[in-house]
N, C-alpha and C positions, 0 to 999 in steps of 0.2 A: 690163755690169751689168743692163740691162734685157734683155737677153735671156734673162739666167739667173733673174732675175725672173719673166719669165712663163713659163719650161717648171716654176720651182716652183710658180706660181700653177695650171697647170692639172692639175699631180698631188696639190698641195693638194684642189686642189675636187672634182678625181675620186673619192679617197677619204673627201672628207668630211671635212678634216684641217684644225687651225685651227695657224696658227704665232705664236710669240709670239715678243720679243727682248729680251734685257737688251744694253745698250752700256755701255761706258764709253769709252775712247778712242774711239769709230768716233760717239760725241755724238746718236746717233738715226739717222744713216746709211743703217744697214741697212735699218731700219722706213722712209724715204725712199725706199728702191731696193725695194722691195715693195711700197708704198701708189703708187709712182708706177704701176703698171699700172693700167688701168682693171677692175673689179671685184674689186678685191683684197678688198675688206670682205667677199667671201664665203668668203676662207680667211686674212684676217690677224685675229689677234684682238685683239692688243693689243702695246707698245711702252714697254720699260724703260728710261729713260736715267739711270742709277745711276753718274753722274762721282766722287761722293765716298765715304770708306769709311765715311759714316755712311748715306748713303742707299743701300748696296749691304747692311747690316746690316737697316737701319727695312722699304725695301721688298721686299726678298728674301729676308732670314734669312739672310745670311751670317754665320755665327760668326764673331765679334771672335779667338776665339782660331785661326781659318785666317787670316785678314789677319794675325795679330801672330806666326802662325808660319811662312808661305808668302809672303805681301804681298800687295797688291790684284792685283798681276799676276803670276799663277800657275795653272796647271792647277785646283788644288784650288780656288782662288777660282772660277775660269770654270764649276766643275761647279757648286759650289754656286750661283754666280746661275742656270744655268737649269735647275737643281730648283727653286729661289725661283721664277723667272718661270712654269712650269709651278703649282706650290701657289696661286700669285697669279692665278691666269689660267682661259681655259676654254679655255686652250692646249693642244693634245696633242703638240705637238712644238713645243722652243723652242732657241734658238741665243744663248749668250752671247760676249761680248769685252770681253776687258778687256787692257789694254797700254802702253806708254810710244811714244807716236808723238813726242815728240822739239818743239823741237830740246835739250830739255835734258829733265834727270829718269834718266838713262840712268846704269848703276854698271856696273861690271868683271864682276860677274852678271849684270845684266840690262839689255845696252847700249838705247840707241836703237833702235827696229824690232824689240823684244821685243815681241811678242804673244800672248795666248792664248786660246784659243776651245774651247767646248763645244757639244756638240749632246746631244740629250736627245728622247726619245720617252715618252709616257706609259705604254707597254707597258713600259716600264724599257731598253732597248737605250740606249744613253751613249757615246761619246765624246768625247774629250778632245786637246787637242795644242797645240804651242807653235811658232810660226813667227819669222823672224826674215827681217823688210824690210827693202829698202837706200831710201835715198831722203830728200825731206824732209818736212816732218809731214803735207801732203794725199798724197805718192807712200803713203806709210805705210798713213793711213786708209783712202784707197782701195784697197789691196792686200788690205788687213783686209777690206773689206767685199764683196769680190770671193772671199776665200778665205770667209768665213763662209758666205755662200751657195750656192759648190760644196759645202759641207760638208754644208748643208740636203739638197740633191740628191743626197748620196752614202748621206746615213741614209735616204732615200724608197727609194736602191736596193736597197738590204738587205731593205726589207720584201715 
């Protein structure tokens, strides 16, 4: 995790890039596993931990009616929290997660070790995806927050 921390921290600061995060299951995690490098304040900007579907609405603009037609854990939800965290931010590339890490909450659609994550750049480049951990509720989060960050590192490749 800190490794992949600081190879995003020094392509952040290379190109002048700030990253921002919304969480929901992963609780602040991420932003954790990035602020733990030392000078990360020169490419982290800020950190969203939006647990409930009313503070994933108040601080990111998630439409009520994506949660009440997708759920909180959903593709569609993950994009909209990091265009929210991006709008919110002076972020230019943000990474959201939101998931059911368990050990309960889990339905026949979307068991335990459903998760889903977005990455987002302010030039508009976006995606999106849905993973599914095995494990119990830390194997989970920490899966999530090791996949979120390769994720960060695979939208920096692209550019």
């Amino acid at each position: 995790m800190r490794q992949l921390a600081a190879r995003i921290g020094k392509r952040l600061k290379a190109s002048r890039a700030m990253l921002v995060t919304a969480e929901s299951c992963t609780g602040g995690w991420v932003a954790q596993a990035v602020t733990a490098v030392a000078g990360s304040s020169d490419w982290f900007e800020r950190g969203f931990v939006t647990y409930s579907n009313d503070s994933k609405r108040e601080l990111l603009g998630v439409r009520a009616d994506t949660l009440a037609r997708h759920g909180a854990v959903s593709e569609e939800t993950a994009r909209e929290m990091a265009s929210g965290a991006l709008r919110q931010s002076k972020g230019s590339l943000s990474v959201a997660v939101t998931g059911i890490a368990g050990p309960g909450g889990g339905s026949t659609a979307k068991p335990v070790g459903t998760v889903c994550f977005a990455w987002e750049r302010k030039n508009g480049r976006r995606h999106a995806e849905t993973r599914r951990f095995a494990g119990n509720r830390e194997s989970v989060r920490k899966q999530s927050v090791i996949h979120a960050l390769k994720g960060v590192l695979k939208l920096l490749d692209e550019d």
